[in-house]
C-alpha positions as CSV (number, residue, x, y, z in Angstrom):
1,X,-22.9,-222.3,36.9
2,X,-24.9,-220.9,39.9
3,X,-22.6,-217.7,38.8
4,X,-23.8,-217.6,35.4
5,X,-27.7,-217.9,36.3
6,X,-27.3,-215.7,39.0
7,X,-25.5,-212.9,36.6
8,X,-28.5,-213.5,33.9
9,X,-31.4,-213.2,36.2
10,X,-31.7,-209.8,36.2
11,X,-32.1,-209.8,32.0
12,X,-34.5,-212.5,31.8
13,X,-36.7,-210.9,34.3
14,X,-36.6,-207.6,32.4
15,X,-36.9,-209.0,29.0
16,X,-39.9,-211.1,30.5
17,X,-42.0,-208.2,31.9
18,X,-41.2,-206.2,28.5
19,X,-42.2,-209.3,26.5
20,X,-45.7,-209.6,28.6
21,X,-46.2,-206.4,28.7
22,X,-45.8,-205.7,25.0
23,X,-47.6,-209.6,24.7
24,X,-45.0,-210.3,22.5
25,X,-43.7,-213.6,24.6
26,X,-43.1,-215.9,21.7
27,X,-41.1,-213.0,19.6
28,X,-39.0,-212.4,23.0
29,X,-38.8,-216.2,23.0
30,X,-37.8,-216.6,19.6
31,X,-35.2,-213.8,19.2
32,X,-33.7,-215.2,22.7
33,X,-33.8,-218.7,21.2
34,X,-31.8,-217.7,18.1
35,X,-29.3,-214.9,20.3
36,X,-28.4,-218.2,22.6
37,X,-27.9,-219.9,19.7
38,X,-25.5,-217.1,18.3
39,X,-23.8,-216.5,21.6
40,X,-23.3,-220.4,21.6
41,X,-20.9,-220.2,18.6
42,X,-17.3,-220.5,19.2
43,X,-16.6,-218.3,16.3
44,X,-19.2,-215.6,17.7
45,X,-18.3,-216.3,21.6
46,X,-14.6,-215.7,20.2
47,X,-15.8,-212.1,19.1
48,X,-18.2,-211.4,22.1
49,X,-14.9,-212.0,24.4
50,X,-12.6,-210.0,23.0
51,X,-11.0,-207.3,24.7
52,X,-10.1,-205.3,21.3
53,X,-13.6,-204.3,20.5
54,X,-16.0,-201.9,22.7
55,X,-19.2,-202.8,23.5
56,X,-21.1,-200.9,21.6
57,X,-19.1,-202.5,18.3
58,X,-19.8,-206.4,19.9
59,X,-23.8,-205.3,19.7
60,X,-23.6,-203.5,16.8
61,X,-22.2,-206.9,14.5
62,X,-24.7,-209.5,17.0
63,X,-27.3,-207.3,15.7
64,X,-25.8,-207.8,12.5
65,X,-26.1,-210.7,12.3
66,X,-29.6,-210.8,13.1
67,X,-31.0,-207.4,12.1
68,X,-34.0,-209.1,10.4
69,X,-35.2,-211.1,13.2
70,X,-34.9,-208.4,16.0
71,X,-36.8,-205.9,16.2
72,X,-36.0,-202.5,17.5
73,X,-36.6,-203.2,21.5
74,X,-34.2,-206.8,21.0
75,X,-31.6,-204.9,19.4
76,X,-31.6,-202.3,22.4
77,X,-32.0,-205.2,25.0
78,X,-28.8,-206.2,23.1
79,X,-27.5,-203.4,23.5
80,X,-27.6,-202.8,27.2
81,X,-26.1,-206.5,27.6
82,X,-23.2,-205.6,25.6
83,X,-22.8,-202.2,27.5
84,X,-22.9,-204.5,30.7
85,X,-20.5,-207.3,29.0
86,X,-23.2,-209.6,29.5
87,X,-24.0,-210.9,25.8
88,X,-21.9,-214.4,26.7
89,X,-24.8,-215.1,29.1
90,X,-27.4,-215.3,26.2
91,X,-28.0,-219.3,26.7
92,X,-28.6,-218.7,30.4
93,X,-31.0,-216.0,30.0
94,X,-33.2,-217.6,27.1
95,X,-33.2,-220.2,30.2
96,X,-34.6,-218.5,32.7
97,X,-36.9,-216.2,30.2
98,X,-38.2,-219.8,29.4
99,X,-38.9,-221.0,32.9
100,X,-40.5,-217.4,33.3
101,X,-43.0,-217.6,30.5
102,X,-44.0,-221.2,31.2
103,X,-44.9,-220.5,34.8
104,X,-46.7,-217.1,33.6
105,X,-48.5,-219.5,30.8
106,X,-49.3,-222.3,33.0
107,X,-47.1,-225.0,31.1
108,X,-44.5,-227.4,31.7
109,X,-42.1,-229.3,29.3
110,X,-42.1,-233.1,30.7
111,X,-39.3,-235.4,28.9
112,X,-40.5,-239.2,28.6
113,X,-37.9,-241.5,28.1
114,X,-39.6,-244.8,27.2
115,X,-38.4,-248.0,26.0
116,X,-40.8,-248.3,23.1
117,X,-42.5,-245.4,21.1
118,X,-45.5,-244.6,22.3
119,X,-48.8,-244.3,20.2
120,X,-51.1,-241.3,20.0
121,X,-53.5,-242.5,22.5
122,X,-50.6,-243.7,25.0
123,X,-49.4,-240.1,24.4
124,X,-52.3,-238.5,25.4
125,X,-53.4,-240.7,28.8
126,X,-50.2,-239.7,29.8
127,X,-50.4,-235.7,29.0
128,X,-54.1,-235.9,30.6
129,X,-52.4,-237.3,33.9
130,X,-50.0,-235.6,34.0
131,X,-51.9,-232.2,33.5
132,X,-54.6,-233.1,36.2
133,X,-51.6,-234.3,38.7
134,X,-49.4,-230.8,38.0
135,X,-52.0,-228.7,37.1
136,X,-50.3,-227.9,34.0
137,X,-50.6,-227.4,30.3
138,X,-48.5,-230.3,29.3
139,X,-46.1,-230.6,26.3
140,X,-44.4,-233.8,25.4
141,X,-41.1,-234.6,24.3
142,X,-40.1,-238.2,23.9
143,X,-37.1,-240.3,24.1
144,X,-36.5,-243.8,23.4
145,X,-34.3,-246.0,25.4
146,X,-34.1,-249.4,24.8
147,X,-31.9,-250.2,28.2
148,X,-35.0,-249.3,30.0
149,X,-36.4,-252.8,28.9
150,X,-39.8,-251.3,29.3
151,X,-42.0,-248.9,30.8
152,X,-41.2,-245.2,31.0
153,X,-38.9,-242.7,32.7
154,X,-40.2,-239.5,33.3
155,X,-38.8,-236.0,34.1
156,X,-41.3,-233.2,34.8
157,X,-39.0,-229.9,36.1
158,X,-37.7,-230.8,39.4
159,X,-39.7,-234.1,39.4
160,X,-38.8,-237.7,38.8
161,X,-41.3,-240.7,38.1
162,X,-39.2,-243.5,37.4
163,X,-41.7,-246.7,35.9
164,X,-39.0,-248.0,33.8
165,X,-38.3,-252.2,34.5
166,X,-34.6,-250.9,34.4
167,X,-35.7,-248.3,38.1
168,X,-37.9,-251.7,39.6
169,X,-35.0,-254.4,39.2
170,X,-32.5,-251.9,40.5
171,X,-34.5,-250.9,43.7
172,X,-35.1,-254.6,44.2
173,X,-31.6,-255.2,44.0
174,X,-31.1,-252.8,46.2
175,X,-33.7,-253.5,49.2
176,X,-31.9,-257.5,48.9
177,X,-28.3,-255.9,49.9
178,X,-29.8,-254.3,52.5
């Protein structure tokens, strides 16, 4: 897959410096989101692939399909990634626009996996640590996974912090077989 995001680099980094400098980055974000999506579907990927249709007819029906939520810049990005027989890298490209604009906006998206749900307050200690500790804007997704048997797992980019019972008991187990 290093392929694929290497191909779709090029895109997102254009799209993203349009998008800011137009400060349009959550309508680039949003028509991105929903072309992924499109690109995504096997009856559309199906259509994007094949060989019997020229470019400019695969971007003219994905636009199509969308007309009302891209405006006239999306519909030309669209274009040139059809020209370029690049439209089946629309997932990887929302990707990277992604990690673009929340670098540029100073946020991260941090996953907890916990074995319990956690309240409001809970949810906000942690967002408030987390923030100070990554110097981030902080948004929250949470997961609940009772195998964890308590605590919480979390997952912050390229970053780890495993307090789950489930991480302790197996590096316990570990350090006694060695």
């Amino acid at each position: 897959m290093a392929e694929l995001s290497t191909l779709a680099r090029p895109y997102a980094k254009a799209a993203f410096v349009h998008a800011k400098a137009a400060a349009q980055l959550s309508a680039w974000s949003a028509m991105l989101q929903l072309a992924a999506q499109l690109a995504s579907d096997a009856k559309v990927k199906a259509l994007l692939s094949s060989p019997e249709r020229s470019s400019g007819l695969k971007a003219a029906q994905f636009n199509q399909v969308a007309a009302e939520a891209f405006d006239q810049a999306q519909q030309n990005f669209i274009g040139v990634l059809a020209e370029n027989r690049r439209l089946l890298l629309l997932p990887q490209i929302y990707e990277q626009f992604e990690q673009y604009r929340a670098e540029q906006e100073k946020s991260l998206d941090v996953q907890v996996i916990s074995a319990f749900a956690l309240d409001d307050a809970q949810q906000e200690q942690l967002k408030s640590a987390l923030s100070k500790r990554l110097a981030r804007e902080i948004r929250l997704e949470l997961v609940l996974d009772k195998s964890l048997i308590g605590g919480v797992l979390i997952k912050a980019g390229d970053t780890v912090i495993d307090g789950s019972i489930r991480g302790k008991l197996e590096k316990l187990a570990e350090a006694l077989k060695s």
